[in-house]
C-alpha positions as CSV (number, residue, x, y, z in Angstrom):
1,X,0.0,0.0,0.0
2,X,1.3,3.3,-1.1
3,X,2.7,5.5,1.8
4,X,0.6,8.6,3.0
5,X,2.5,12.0,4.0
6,X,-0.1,15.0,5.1
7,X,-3.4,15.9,5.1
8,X,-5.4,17.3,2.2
9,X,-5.7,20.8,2.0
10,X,-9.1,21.6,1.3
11,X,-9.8,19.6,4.5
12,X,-7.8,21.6,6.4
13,X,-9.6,24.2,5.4
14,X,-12.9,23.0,5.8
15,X,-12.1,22.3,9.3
16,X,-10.6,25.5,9.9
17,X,-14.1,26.6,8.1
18,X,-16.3,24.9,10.2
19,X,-14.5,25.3,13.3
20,X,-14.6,29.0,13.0
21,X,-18.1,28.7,13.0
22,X,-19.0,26.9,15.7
23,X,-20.0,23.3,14.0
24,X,-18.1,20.4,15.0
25,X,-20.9,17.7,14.3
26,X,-18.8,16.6,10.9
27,X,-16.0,14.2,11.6
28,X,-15.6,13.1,7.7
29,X,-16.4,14.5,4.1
30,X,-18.9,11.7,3.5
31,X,-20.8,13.0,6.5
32,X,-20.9,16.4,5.3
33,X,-22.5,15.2,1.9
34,X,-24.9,13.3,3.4
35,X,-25.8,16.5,5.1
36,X,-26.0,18.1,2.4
37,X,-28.5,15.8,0.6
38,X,-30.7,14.6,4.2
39,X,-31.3,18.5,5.0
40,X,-34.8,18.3,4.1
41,X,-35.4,15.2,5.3
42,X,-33.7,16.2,8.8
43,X,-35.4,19.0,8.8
44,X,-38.9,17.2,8.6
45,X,-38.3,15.1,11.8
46,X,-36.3,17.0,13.9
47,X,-40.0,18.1,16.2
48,X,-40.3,14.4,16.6
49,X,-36.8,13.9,16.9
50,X,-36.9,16.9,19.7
51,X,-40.3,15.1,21.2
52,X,-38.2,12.2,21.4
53,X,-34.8,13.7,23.1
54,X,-36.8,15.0,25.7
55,X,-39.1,12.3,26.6
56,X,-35.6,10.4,27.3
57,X,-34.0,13.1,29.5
58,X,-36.9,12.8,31.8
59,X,-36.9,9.0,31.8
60,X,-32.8,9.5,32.4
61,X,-34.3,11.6,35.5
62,X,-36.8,9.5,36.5
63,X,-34.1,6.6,36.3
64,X,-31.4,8.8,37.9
65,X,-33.8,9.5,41.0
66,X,-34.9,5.6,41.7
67,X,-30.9,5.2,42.0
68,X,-30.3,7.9,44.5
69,X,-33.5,6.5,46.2
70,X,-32.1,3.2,46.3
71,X,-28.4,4.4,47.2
72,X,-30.3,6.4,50.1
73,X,-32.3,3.6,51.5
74,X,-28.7,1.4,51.4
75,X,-27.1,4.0,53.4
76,X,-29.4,4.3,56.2
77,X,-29.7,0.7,56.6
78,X,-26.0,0.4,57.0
79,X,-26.1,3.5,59.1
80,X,-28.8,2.3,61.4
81,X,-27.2,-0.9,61.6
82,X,-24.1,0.0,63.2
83,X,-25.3,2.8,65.4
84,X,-27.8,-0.4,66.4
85,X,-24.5,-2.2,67.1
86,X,-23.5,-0.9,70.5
87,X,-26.9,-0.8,72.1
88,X,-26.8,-4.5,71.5
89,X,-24.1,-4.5,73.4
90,X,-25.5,-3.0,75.9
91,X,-28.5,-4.5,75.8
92,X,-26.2,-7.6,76.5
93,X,-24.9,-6.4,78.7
94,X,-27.8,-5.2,81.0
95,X,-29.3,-9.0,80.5
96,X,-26.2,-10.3,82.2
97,X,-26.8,-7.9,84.9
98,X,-30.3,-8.7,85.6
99,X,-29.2,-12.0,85.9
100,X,-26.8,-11.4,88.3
101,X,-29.8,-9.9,90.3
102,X,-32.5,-12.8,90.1
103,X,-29.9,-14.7,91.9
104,X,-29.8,-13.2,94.9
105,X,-25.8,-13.0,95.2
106,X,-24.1,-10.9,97.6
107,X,-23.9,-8.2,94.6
108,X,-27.4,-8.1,94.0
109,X,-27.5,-4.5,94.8
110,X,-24.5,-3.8,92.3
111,X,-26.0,-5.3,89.2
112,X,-29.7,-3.7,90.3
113,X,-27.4,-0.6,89.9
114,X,-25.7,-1.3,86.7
115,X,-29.0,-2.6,85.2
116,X,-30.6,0.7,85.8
117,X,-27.4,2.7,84.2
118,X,-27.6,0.4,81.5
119,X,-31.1,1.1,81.0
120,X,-31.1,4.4,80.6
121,X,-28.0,4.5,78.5
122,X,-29.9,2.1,75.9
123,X,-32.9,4.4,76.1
124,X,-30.9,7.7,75.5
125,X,-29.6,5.9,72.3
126,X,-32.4,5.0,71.2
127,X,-34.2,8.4,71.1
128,X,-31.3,9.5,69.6
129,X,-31.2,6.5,67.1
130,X,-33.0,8.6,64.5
131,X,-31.3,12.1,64.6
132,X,-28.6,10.0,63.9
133,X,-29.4,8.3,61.1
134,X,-30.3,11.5,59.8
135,X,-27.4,13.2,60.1
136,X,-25.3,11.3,59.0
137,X,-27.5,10.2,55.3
138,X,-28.1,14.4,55.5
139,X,-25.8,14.5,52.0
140,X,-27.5,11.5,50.1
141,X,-31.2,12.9,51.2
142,X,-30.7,16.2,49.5
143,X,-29.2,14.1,46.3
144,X,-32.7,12.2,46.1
145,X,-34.4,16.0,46.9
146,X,-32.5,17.6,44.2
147,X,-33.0,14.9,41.8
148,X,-36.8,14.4,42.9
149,X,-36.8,18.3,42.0
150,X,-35.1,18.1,38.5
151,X,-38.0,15.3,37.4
152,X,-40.9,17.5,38.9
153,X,-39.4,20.2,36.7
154,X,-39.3,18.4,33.6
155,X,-42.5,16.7,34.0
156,X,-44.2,19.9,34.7
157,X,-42.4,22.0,31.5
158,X,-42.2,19.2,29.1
159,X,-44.1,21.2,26.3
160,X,-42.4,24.2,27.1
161,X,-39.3,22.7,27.1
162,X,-39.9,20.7,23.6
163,X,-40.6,24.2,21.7
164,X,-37.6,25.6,23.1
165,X,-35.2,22.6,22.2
166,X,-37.4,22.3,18.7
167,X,-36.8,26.3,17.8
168,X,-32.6,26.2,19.5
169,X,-32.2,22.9,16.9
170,X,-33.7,24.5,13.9
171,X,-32.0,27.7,14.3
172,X,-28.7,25.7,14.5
173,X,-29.5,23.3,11.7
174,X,-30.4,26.6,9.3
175,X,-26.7,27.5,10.8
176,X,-25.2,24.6,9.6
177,X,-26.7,24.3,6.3
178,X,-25.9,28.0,5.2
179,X,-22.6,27.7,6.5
180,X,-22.0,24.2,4.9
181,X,-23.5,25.4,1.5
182,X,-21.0,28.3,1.9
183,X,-18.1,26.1,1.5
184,X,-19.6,23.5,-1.1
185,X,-16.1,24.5,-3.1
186,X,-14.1,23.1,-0.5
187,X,-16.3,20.1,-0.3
188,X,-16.1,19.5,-3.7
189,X,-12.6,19.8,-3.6
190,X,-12.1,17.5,-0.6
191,X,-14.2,14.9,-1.9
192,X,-12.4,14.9,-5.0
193,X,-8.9,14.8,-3.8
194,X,-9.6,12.3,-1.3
195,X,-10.8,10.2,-4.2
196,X,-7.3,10.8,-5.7
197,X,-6.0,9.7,-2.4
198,X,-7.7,6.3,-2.2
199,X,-6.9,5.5,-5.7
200,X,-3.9,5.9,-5.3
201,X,-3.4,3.7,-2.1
202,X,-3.4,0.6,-4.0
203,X,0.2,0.6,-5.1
204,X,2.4,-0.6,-3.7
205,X,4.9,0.6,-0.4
206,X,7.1,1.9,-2.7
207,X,5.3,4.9,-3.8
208,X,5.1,7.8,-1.6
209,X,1.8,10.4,-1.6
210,X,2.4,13.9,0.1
211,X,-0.4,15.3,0.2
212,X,-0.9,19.2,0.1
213,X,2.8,20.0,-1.0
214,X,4.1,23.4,-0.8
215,X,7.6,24.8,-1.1
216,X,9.1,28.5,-1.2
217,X,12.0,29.7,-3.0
218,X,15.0,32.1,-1.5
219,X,16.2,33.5,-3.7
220,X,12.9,32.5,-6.3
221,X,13.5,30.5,-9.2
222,X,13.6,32.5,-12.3
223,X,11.3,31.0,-15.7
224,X,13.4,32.6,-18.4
225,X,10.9,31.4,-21.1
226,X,8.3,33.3,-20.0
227,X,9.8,35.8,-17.4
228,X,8.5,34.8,-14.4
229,X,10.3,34.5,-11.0
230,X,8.7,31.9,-9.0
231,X,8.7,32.6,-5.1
232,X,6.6,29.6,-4.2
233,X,4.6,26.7,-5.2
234,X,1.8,24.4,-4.3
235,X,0.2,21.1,-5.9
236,X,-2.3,19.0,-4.4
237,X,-0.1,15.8,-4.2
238,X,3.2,14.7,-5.5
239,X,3.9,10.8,-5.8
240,X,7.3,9.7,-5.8
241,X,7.6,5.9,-7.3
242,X,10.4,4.4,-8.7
243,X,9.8,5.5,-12.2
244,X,10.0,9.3,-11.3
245,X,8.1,12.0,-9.4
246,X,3.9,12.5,-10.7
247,X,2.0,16.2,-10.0
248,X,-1.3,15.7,-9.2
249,X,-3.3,18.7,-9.5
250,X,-7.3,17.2,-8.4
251,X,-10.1,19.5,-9.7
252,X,-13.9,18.2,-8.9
253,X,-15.1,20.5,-11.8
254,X,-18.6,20.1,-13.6
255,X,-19.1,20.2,-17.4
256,X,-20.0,23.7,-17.1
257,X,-17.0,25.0,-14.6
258,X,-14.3,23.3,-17.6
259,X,-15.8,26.1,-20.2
260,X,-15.1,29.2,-18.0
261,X,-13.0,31.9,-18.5
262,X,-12.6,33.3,-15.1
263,X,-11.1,30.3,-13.6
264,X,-7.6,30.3,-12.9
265,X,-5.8,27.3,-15.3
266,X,-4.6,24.1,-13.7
267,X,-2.6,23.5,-16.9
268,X,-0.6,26.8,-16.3
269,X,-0.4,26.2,-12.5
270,X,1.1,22.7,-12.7
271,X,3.4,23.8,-15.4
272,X,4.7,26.2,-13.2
273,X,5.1,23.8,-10.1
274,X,7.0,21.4,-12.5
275,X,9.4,24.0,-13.6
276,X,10.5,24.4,-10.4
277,X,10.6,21.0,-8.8
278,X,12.5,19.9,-11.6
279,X,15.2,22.6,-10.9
280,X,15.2,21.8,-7.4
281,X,15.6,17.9,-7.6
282,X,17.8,18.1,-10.3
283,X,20.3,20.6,-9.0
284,X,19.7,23.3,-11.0
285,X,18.8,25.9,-8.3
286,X,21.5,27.1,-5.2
287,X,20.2,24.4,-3.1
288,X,21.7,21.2,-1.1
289,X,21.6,18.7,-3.6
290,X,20.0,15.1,-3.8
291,X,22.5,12.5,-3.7
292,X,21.3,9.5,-5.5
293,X,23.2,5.9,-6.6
294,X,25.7,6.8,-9.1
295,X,25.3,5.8,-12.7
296,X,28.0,5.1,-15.1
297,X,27.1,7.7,-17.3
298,X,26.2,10.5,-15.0
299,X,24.1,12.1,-12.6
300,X,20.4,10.3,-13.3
301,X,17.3,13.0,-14.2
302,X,14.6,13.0,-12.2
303,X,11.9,13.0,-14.6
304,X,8.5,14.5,-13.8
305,X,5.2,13.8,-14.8
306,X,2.8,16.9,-14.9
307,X,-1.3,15.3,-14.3
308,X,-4.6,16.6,-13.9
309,X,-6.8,14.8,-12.6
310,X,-10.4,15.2,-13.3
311,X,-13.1,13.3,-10.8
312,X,-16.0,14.7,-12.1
313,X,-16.4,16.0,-15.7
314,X,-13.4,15.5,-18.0
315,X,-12.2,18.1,-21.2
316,X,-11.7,16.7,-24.5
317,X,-8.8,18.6,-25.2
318,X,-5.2,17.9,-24.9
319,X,-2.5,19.8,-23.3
320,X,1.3,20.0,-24.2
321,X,3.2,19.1,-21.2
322,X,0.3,18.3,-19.1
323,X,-1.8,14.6,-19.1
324,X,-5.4,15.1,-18.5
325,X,-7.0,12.2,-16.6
326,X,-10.3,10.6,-15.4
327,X,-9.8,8.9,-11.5
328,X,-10.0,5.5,-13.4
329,X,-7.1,6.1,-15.8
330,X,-5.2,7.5,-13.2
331,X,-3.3,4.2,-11.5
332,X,-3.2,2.3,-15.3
333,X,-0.9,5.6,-16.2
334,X,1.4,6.0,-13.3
335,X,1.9,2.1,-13.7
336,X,2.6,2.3,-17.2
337,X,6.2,3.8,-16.9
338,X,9.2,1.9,-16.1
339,X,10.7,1.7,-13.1
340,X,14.6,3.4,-13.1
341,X,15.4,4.1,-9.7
342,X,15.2,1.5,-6.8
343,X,12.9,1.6,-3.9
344,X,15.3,3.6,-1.6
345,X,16.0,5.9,-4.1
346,X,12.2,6.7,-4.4
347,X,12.0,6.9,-0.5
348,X,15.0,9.5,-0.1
349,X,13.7,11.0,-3.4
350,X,10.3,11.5,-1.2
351,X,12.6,12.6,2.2
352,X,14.4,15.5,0.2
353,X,11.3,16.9,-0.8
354,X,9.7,16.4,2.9
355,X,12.7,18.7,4.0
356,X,13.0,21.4,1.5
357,X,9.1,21.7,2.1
358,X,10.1,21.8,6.0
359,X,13.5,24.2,5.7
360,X,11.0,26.9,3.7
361,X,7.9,26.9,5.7
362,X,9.1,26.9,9.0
């Protein structure tokens, strides 16, 4: 399986997006589609949906509430229990005392004594038998009042309490959906580069993916062609295998977005990414060089493979320089060229371009 590097950009930015405004109930691009097409639909039962959330808070109460009853009622049975414990004792006690008296020994009028202290130690404990129990179950009583009080509540404003929950949701679900239809470019995007990704994952470990590479150029790389100084660029992925180094530009376009004017070309942009890469992996620019296996004949090229993919609608033209794709020609092509550098020449290949990437955007 081909190895990942980085995160897709549009999702970054779609996070970033959603973040921003206050929505984190998306943990994937599939889930934001499926929003996108079940808004009507979630729309429709969201009172029943509401009904239902709050008919199980207040069965969550009422089951909260028998457990602090029943935690209660354990309490003051083990409470009662041992401050039962030493008037047994004593109680005990006092029967061995009266004893001691119906025999008419020598101490009968000690133990007539000690009965009678013993007597009315029991009884003081026992008035007192209650208080105590009290007191010391006082915390876990005002638990089952509190949670006795939180059920009454509930009970009593249900209705209320359903409109309130039902108006809160749809004003956050009209949020979501303006907000979500407000970045249907970056979703497009997304879907369509992470499309890219997962066809691509079925090479083998000796291709690398980095996704959402960017590099920056000090002093910039000067086009003498065409007169342009290039300060920077950025492609959606670049695939390093061992027959060379693929740009993958993704565009999710429709029939009708290929025919305008106003759009910025992908052709031009990719053109303009490969004219520098190529300088900078083939030594051509003031930077640290990438030392590959020697050759016999020389210092190997690092060829590079400008592509566009398309994962929705597809031009008919061609392009000089730049191979236009559909997602299911994609793997046939990169597959179709031989293979002139070994696997750890692909992986440093991959590492060099990691670093510059690092050494200009830190």
């Amino acid at each position: 399986m081909t190895i990942v590097e980085g995160q897709i950009e549009t999702l970054k930015q779609l996070k970033q997006s959603l973040w921003d405004n206050g929505i984190t109930r998306f943990n994937s691009v599939g889930e934001l589609t499926r929003f996108q097409k079940g808004f009507e639909n979630e729309k429709r039962v969201l009172p029943e949906l509401t009904q239902q959330a709050v008919t199980e808070e207040i069965e969550e109460a009422q089951a909260a509430l028998t457990r602090a009853q029943e935690t209660h009622n354990e309490l003051c049975e083990r409470v009662r229990a041992e401050e039962e414990q030493p008037i047994h004792q004593l109680k005990v006690g006092m029967a061995r005392a009266s004893k001691k008296v119906a025999e008419r020994s020598v101490f009968r009028l000690f133990f007539s004594f000690r009965v009678s202290r013993l007597s009315k130690k029991i009884a003081r404990l026992e008035r007192n038998l209650d208080k105590k129990v009290e007191v010391r179950t006082k915390r876990s009583r005002q638990a089952v009042a509190r949670q006795r009080v939180d059920v009454e509540v509930l009970e009593k404003d249900k209705e209320s309490l359903v409109s309130q929950r039902y108006e809160q949701a749809l004003k956050n679900l009209n949020h979501t959906k303006k907000v979500v239809d407000s970045i249907s470019p970056l979703i497009a995007g997304a879907v369509g580069e992470t499309s890219v990704v997962r066809a691509l994952e079925v090479l083998t470990d000796d291709y690398f993916l980095i996704n959402d590479f960017s590099v920056k150029f000090h002093p910039p790389i000067y086009n003498k062609a065409i007169g342009d100084r290039i300060y920077s660029v950025q492609v959606d992925h670049v695939l390093i295998g061992r027959s060379g180094v693929f740009l993958l530009e993704t565009k999710n376009w429709s029939k009708a977005s290929i025919h305008r004017l106003d759009l910025r070309s992908p052709v031009e942009q990719v053109k303009r990414t490969s004219f520098a890469l190529f300088a900078l992996l083939n030594g051509d620019v003031g930077r640290e060089r990438l030392a590959l296996a020697q050759h016999p004949w020389g210092d190997k090229k690092i060829p590079i493979r400008n592509v566009i993919v398309m994962t929705n609608a597809k031009p008919r033209e061609e392009f000089k320089f730049v191979k236009i794709l559909s997602l299911k020609e994609l793997v046939g092509y990169i597959r179709y060229f031989d293979q002139t550098f070994s696997a750890d020449e692909a992986r440093r290949i991959c590492e060099f371009l990691k670093e510059q990437a690092s050494l200009t955007t830190a």
